[in-house]
C-alpha positions in Angstrom: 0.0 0.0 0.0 3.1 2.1 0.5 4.7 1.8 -2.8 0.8 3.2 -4.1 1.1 6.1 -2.2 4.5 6.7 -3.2 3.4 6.1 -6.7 0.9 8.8 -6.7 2.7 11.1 -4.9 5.6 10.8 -7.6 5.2 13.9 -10.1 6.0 12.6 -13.5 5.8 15.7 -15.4 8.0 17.2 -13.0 10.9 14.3 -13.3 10.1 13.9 -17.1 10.8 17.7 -17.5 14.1 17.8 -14.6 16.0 15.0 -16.4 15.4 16.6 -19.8 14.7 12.9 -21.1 14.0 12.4 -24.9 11.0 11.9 -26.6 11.0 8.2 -27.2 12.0 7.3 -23.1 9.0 9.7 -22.3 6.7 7.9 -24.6 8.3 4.3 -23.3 7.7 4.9 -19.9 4.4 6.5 -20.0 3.4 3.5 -22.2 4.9 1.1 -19.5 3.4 3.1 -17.0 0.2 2.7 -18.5 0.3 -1.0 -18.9 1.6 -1.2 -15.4 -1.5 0.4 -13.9 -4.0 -1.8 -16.3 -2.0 -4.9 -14.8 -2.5 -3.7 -11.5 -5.9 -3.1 -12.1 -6.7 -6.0 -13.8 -5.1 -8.0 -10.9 -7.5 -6.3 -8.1 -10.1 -7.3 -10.0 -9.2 -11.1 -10.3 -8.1 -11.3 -7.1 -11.2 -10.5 -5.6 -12.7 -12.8 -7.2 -14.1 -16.0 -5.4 -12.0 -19.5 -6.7 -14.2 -22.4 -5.6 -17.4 -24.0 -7.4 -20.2 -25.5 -5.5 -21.1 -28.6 -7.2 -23.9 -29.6 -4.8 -25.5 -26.7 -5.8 -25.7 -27.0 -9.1 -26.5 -30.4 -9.1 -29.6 -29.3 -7.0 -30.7 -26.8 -9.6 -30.4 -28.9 -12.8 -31.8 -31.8 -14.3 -28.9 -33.1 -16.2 -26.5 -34.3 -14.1 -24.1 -35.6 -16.4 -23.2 -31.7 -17.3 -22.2 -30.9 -13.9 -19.9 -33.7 -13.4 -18.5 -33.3 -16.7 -18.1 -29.7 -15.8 -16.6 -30.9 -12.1 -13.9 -33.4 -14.3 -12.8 -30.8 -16.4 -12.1 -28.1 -13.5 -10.3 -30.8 -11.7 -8.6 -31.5 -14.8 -7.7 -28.2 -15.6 -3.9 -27.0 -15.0 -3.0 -23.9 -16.1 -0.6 -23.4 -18.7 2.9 -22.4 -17.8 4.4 -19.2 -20.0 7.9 -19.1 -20.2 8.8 -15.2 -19.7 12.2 -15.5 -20.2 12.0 -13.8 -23.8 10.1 -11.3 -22.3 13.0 -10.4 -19.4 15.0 -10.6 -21.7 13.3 -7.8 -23.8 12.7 -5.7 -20.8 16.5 -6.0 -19.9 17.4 -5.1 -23.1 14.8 -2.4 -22.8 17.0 -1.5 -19.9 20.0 -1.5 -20.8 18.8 0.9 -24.0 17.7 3.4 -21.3 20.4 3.3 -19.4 23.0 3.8 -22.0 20.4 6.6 -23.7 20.7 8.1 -19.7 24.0 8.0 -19.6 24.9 9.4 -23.5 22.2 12.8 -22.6 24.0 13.0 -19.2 27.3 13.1 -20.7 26.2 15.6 -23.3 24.3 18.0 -20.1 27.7 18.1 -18.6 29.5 19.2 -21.7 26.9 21.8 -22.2 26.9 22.7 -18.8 30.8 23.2 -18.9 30.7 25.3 -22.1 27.3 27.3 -20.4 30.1 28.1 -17.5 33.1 29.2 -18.9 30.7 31.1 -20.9 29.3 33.0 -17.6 32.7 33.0 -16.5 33.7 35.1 -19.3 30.7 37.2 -19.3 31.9 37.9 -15.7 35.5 38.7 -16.3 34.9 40.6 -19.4 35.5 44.5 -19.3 32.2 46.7 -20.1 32.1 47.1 -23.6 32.8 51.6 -23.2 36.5 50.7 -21.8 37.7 48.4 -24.7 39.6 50.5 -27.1 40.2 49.9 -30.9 43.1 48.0 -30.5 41.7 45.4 -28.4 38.1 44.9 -30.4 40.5 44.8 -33.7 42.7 42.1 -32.4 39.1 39.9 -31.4 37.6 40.5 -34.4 40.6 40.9 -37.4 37.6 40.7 -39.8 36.4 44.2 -38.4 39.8 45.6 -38.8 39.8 43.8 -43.1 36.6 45.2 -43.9 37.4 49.0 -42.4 40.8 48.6 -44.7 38.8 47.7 -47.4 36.2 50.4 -47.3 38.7 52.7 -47.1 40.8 51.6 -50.2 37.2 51.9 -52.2 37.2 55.7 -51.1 33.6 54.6 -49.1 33.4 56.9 -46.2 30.1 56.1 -44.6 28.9 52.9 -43.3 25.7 51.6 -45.1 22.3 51.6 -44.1 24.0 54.5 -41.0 22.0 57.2 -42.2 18.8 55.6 -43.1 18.8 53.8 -39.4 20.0 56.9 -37.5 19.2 59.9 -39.7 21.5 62.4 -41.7 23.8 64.6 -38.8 24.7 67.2 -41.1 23.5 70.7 -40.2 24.1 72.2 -44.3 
């Protein structure tokens, strides 16, 4: 009765969303979740369930007798059939072991991303506000800046396109 409660108080959503799982694990274990709770259900039922047949009773009620103890035979008779589950174990370990390994591959690529997301910050942290860089030091970061100010220059273009349709013409004349 425990493990029910426990079960219900468990937030799936919550976990699904936390772990950053994939798609097809979410869909897996919602559909084994699923089947899980119709077993479970499906077990209550059958369990409460009564077992035993009273023969008597029915040979009471009915005229022909020869169906009730035919009907008696066959339930002594009757043995149920033995399943061997070992193929399905086996496809729930390999189930698994597919999780597992998908667990581990999305846990080894949060912890990359989680290293690059903090050296970022730390460089966002340890950079100088953007008004005290000088020329010199956004040139040497971005060379491309410095090659296309060359080039603009060599091609006698003095203005920056697009400047004065963004920010308007600053000449008083």
């Amino acid at each position: 009765m425990a493990s029910k409660a426990a079960a219900v108080a468990v937030d799936f959503t919550r976990i699904y969303s936390s772990l950053g799982l994939g798609k097809e694990t979410i869909s897996a274990l919602q559909a084994f979740r699923k089947r899980h709770s119709e077993a479970q259900r499906l077990s209550a039922v059958y369990g409460n369930a009564p077992t035993t047949v009273n023969f008597d009773y029915y040979r009471s009620v009915l005229k022909n007798q020869a169906i009730v103890d035919e009907a008696e035979k066959t339930l002594k008779g009757f043995k149920p059939v033995t399943y061997d589950v070992d193929a399905q174990i086996k496809a729930i370990e390999t189930f698994e072991a597919k999780a597992v390994a998908k667990a581990k591959e999305t846990e080894e690529k949060i912890d990359v991303e989680l290293k690059q997301l903090q050296e970022t910050l730390d460089n966002i942290e340890q950079a100088r506000p953007f008004d005290q860089l000088t020329v010199d030091e956004v040139s040497k970061a971005h060379p491309r800046i410095v090659e296309t100010v060359e080039t603009m220059l060599k091609k006698g273009k003095w203005t920056v396109p697009g400047y004065k349709e963004k920010f308007g013409d600053l000449n008083v004349m």
